[in-house]
C-alpha positions in Angstrom: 9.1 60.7 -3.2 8.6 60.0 -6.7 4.7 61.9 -7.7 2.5 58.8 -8.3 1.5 59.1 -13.1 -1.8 58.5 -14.6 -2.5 57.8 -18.0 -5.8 59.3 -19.7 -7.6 59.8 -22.8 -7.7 63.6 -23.8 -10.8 62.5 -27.2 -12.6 60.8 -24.4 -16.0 62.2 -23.0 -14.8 61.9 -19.2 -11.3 63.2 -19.7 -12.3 67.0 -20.3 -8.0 68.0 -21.2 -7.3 69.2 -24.2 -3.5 68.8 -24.4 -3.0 71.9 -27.4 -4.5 74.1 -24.8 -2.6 73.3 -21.8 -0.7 75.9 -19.6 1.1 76.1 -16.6 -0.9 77.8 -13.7 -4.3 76.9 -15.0 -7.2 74.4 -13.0 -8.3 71.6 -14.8 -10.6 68.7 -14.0 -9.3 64.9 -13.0 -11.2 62.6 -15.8 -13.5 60.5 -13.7 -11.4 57.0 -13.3 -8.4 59.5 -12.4 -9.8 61.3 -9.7 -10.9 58.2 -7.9 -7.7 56.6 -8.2 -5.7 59.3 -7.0 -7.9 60.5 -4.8 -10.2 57.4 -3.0 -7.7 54.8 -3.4 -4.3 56.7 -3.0 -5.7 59.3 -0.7 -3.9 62.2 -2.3 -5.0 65.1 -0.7 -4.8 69.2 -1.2 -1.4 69.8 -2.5 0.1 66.9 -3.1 1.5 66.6 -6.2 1.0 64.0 -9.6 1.4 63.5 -12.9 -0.7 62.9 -15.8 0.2 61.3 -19.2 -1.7 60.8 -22.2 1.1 57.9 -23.2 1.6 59.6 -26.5 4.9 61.3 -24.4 2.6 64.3 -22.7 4.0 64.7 -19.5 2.1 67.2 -17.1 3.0 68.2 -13.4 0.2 69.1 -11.1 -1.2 69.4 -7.3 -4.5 69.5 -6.0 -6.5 71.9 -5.2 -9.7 71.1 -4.9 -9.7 67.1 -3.7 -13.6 66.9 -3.7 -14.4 67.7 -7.3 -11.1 66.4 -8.6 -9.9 70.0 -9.3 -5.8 70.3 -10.4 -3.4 73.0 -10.9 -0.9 73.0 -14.0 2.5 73.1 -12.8 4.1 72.3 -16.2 3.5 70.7 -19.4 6.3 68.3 -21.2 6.8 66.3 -24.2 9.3 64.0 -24.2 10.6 62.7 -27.5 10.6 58.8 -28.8 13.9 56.6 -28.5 15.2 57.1 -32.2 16.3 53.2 -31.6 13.3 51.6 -30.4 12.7 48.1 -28.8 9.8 45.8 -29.7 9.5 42.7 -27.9 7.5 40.4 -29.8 6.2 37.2 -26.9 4.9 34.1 -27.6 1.5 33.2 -25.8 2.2 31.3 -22.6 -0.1 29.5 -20.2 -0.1 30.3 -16.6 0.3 34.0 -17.0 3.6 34.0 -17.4 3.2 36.0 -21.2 1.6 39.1 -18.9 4.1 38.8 -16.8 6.8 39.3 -19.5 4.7 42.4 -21.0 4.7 43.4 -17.6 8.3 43.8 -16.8 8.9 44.7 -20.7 6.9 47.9 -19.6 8.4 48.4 -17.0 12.6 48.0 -18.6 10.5 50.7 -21.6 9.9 48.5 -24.8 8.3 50.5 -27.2 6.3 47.9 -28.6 4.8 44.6 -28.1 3.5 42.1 -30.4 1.7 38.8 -29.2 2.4 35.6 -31.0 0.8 32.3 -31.5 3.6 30.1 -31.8 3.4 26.6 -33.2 4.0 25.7 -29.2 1.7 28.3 -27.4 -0.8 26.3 -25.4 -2.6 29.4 -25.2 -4.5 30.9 -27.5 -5.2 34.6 -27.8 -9.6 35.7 -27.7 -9.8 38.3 -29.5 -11.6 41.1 -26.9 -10.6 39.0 -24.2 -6.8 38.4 -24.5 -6.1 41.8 -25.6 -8.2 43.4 -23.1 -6.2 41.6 -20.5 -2.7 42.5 -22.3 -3.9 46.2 -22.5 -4.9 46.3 -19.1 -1.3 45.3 -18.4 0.4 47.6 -20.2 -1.2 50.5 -19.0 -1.0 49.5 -14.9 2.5 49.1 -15.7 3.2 52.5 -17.5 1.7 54.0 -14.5 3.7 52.3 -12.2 7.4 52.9 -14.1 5.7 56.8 -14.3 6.3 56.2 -18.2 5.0 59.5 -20.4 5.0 56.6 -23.6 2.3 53.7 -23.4 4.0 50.9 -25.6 2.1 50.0 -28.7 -0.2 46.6 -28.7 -0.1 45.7 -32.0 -2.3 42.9 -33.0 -1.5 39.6 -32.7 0.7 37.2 -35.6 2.0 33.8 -36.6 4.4 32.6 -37.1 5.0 33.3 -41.0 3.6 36.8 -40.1 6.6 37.0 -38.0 8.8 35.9 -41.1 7.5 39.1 -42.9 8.7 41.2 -40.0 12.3 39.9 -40.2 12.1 40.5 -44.4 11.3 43.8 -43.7 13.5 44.9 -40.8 16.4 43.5 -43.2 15.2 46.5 -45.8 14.6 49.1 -43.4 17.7 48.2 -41.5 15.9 47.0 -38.5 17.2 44.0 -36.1 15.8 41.2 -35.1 16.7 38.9 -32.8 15.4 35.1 -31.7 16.2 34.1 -28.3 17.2 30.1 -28.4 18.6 27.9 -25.8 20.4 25.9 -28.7 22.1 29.0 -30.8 25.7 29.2 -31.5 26.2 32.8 -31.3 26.5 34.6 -27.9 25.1 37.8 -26.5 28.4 39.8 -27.4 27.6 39.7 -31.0 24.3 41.1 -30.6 25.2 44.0 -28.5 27.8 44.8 -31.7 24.9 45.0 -34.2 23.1 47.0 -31.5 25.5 49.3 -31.2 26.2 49.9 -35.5 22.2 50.3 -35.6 22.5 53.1 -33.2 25.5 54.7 -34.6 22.8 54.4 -37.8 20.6 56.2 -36.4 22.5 58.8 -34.5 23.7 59.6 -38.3 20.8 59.9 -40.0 18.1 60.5 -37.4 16.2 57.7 -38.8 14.1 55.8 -36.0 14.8 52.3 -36.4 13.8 48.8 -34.0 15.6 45.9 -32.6 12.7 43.1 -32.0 13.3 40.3 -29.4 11.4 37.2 -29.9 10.7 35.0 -27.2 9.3 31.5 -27.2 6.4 30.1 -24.9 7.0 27.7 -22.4 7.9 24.7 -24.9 10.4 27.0 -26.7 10.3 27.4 -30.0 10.2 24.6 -32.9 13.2 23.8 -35.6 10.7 25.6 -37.9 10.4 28.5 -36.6 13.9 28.7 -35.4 14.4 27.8 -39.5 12.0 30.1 -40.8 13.1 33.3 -38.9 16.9 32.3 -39.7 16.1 32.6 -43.3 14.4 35.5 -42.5 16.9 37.2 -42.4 16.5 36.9 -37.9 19.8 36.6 -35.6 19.5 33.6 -33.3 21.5 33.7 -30.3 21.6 32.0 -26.6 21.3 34.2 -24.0 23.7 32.4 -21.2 23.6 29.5 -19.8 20.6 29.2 -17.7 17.2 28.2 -19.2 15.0 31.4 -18.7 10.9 31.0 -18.4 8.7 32.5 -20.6 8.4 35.7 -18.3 11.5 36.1 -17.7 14.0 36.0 -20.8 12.4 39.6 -22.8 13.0 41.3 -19.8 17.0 40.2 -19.6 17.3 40.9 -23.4 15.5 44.2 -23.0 17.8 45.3 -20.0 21.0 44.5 -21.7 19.9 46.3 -24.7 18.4 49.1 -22.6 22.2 49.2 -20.8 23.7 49.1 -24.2 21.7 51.8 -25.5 22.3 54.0 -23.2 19.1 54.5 -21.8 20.0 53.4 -18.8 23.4 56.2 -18.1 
């Protein structure tokens, strides 16, 4: 059985780890909100195993020893590397829920980033301190649960011009971008062919570099937008022939580029 991941803070007050000073074979103490996770709600008792992550890539194998005072032995300490090809989804505001549940399952598939959007169509509208707390408390249920060692990156929330600047820039940095839209003329093949020369890219040159997937809310997105990220320098395509939801269509893109990628082998 797969040992259950937590995520914690090592600069916070309750999370007493510092990760420089880490060794197999030592005892440390479970941060506060960890130990009665894993201990009053999972019931994980003396030597059962689990994992802890700081999401910065800190991966560290341990098993209890002392259940009561939250009291763990270091098996083994890990950091895993970054993607050099990275995936950002960047999701419209949706009512309903359905933009957590894309974030959700984005999470889950291993985006690296996620940026919120107020389209010009997004019946919702993102509260700053509210909206972000909500999308944060997401993210980080969802790392835990995929037993991810990287937390994906909440940036802050953009419009739709602010979007427009990413595209200008990915086309200098060699970065892709891509605009899912029921009404585009090119397919899903020609996308996976740009993935692929990016990734050669980077394989050469061991530059990191990101392909972006924007997804529209429920109403989809205008001729504007579509117009404005087109000139952007963006690549619009149609991603089959069925109509996806909101909550739904990142997490398709992000598979088939996970599967393209490789990280999925």
């Amino acid at each position: 059985m797969t040992e259950a991941l937590f995520l914690f803070d090592p600069s916070s007050d309750d999370a007493p780890v510092h990760t420089d000073e880490l060794h197999s074979g030592w005892n440390i103490t479970l941060p506060q909100n960890v130990r009665k996770h894993a201990i009053q709600v999972m019931r994980l008792g003396k030597g059962d195993g689990l994992e802890l992550s700081d999401g910065r890539g800190l991966r560290i194998q341990a098993s209890i020893e002392d259940p009561q005072n939250g009291v763990v032995k270091i098996l083994s300490v890990g950091k895993e590397a970054q993607p050099t090809t990275r995936l950002a989804l960047i999701q419209a505001l949706a009512k309903g829920g359905h933009d957590e549940q894309a974030i959700d399952m984005a999470t889950q598939i291993g985006v690296d980033a996620i940026i919120p959007w107020q389209s010009d169509r997004s019946i919702a509208r993102w509260k700053e301190g509210r909206t972000d707390r909500k999308w944060l408390q997401v993210i980080q249920s969802a790392t835990e649960q995929s037993r991810r060692s990287w937390r994906p990156q909440l940036a802050d929330h953009v419009s739709s011009k602010q979007i427009a600047a990413i595209c200008k820039r990915a086309n200098v940095h060699g970065d892709l971008v891509i605009v899912l839209h029921q009404d585009a003329s090119e397919s899903w093949s020609g996308i996976e062919e740009a993935a692929d020369a990016m990734e050669a890219r980077c394989l050469s040159d061991a530059r990191p570099r990101t392909i972006s997937v924007i997804v529209g809310p429920e109403g989809g997105i205008s001729d504007d937008e579509i117009a404005l990220f087109k000139d952007s320098g963006a690549k619009c395509c149609v991603l089959g022939s069925n109509i996806l939801r909101a909550s739904c269509a990142g997490a398709v893109a992000l598979s088939l580029l996970s599967r393209a990628l490789g990280r999925w082998s």
